[in-house]
N, C-alpha and C positions, 0 to 999 in steps of 0.2 A: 491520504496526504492532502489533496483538496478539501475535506471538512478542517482537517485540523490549520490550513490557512483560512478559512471561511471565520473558524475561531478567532485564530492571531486578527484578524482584521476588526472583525467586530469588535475586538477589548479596545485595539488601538483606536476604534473611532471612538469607542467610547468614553477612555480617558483623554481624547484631544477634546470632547465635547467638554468633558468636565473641570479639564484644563484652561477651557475660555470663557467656559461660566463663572469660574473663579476670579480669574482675570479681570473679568467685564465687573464681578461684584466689588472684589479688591478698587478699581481703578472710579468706578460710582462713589464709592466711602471717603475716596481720597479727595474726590471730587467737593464733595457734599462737606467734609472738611475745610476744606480752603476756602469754601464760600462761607466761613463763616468770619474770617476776615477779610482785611481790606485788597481789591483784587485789583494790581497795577491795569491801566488802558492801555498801556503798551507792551508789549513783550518782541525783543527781536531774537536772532538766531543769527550764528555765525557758524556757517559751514564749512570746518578746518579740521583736518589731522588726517583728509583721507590719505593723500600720497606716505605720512609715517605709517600708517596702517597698514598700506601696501607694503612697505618696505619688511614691517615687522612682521607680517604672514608670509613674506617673500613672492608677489605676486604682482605682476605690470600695474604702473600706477594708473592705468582707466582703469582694471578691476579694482583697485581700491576706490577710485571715485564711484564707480558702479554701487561699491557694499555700503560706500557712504549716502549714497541716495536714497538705498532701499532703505536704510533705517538701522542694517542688521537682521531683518527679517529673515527667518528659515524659514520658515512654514509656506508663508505669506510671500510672492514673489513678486513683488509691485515695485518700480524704481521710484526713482525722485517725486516727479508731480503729481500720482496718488499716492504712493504713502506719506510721504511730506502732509499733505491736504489731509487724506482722512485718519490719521490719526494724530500729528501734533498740532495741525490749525484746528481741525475739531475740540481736540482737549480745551484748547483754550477759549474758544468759540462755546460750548460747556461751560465754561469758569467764568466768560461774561468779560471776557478780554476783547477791547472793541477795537485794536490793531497789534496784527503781526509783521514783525519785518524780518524777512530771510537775506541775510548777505551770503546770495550766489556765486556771484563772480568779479573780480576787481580789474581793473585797470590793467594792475601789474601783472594778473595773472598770463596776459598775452606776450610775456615774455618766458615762457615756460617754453621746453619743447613744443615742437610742431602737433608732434604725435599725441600727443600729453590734449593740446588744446583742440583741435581736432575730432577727436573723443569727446568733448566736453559740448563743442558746439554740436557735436551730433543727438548728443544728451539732451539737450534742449530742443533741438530743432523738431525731435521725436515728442515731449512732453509739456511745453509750453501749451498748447492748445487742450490737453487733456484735460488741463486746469478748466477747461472749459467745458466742452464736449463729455466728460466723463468722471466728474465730481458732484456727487449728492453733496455734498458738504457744503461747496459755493453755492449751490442753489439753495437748500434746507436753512443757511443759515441768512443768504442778501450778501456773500461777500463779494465785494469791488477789489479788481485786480489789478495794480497798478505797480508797474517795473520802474526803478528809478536807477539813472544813468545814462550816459551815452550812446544811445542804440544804434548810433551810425557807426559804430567800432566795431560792432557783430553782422557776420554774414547776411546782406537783404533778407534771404529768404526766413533765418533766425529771428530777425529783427520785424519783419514783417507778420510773425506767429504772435511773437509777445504784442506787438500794437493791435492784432485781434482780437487777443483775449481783454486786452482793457476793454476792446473797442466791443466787446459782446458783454462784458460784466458792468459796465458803466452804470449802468441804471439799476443795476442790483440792488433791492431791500426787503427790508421783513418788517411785516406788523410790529409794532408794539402793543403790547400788555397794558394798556394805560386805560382812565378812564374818557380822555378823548378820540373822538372816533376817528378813523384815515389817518393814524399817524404811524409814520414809519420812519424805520433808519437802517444805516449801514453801516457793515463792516469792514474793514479794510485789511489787504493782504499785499502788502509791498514786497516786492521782489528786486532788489539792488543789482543788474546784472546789465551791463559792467559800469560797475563802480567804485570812486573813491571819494573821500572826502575834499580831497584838493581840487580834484576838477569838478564837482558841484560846485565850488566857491566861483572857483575861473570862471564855471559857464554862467552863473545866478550875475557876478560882475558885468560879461561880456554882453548879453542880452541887456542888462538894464542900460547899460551905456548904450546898445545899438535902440534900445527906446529912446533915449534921450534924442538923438540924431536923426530919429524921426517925429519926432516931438508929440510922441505919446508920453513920456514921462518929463516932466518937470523937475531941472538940473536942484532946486529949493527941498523938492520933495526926498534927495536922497539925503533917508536919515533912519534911526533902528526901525521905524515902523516899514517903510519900503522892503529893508534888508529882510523881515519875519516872514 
């Protein structure tokens, strides 16, 4: 009995081996494809449909957020902030896409159950920093981690993970390829959490007004170039 599981195993590792050699070759072609046109600099992501997801497996809507972080992954049991990183920022990081933006989290979503949000902020509180501390990808590739939105709305200590990771990836860059020497650049990985569109405006308005008031910004100067 024990040889013939010694068997059963060997095949299985063998066909997972040959299952992600396929994969990695299929996923290289696709690659090396799309570089042959024109490759947008920005690409975002909106992270939406986990709670239907939960619904339609019938399972608590944090395990739906849960299966929506990982990716879907079976094999591979990684949540949000490395598999997020090493495999759809790296794809694109590959493709020569020089920013990604993830919309995380919004505003509105704070009126969700407790339980619901709760889970979410744990979610983060756990993998924010990971982005850091435990991503070849940020480092391999110079990305700068930058959250965009209201972080005084998320729990200190949440809030305080995401401003460490800008605050460690800041300086992030990579060599360029060029025939000038020391030149370098970076890539950019926006995390939108919490955010919305309205209250970006609100707050971009309410700060430049509160510069006015301290007469770092000149009342003349408010015009489309200030607003960019």
């Amino acid at each position: 009995m024990s040889t013939f599981h010694s068997i059963q195993s060997s095949i299985s590792s063998t066909l997972t081996f040959a299952y992600d050699a396929c994969c990695r070759a299929v996923e290289q072609t696709v690659i090396n494809a799309l570089k042959q046109g024109p490759i947008p600099r920005h690409v975002s992501f909106v992270m939406d449909g986990n709670r239907r997801f939960a619904q339609k497996i019938n399972v608590k809507t944090g395990e739906g957020h849960y299966a929506g972080f990982k990716q879907g992954e079976k094999r591979i049991k990684l949540t949000f902030a490395r598999q997020f990183v090493e495999k759809v920022l790296k794809l694109c990081m590959d493709l020569g896409i020089d920013v990604v933006t993830v919309y995380a989290f919004s505003i509105e979503n704070f009126k969700r159950p407790k339980e619901e949000v709760d889970y979410l902020m744990q979610l983060f509180r756990e993998k924010f920093i990971e982005l850091c501390y435990n991503n070849e990808t940020v480092r391999q590739y110079g990305v700068q981690i930058r959250f965009l939105g209201n972080l005084d709305l998320l729990p200190p200590d949440v809030a305080a993970s995401a401003r460490e990771a800008m605050e460690m990836t800041k300086n992030n860059t990579r060599a360029l390829l060029t025939e000038l020497p020391h030149t370098y650049f970076s890539r950019i990985f926006n995390i939108c959490c919490p955010y919305t569109g309205r209250d970006e405006i609100t707050t971009a308005m309410r700060e430049i007004a509160e510069g006015v008031e301290r007469g770092e910004v000149k009342p003349e100067r408010q015009n489309l170039d200030i607003n960019n």
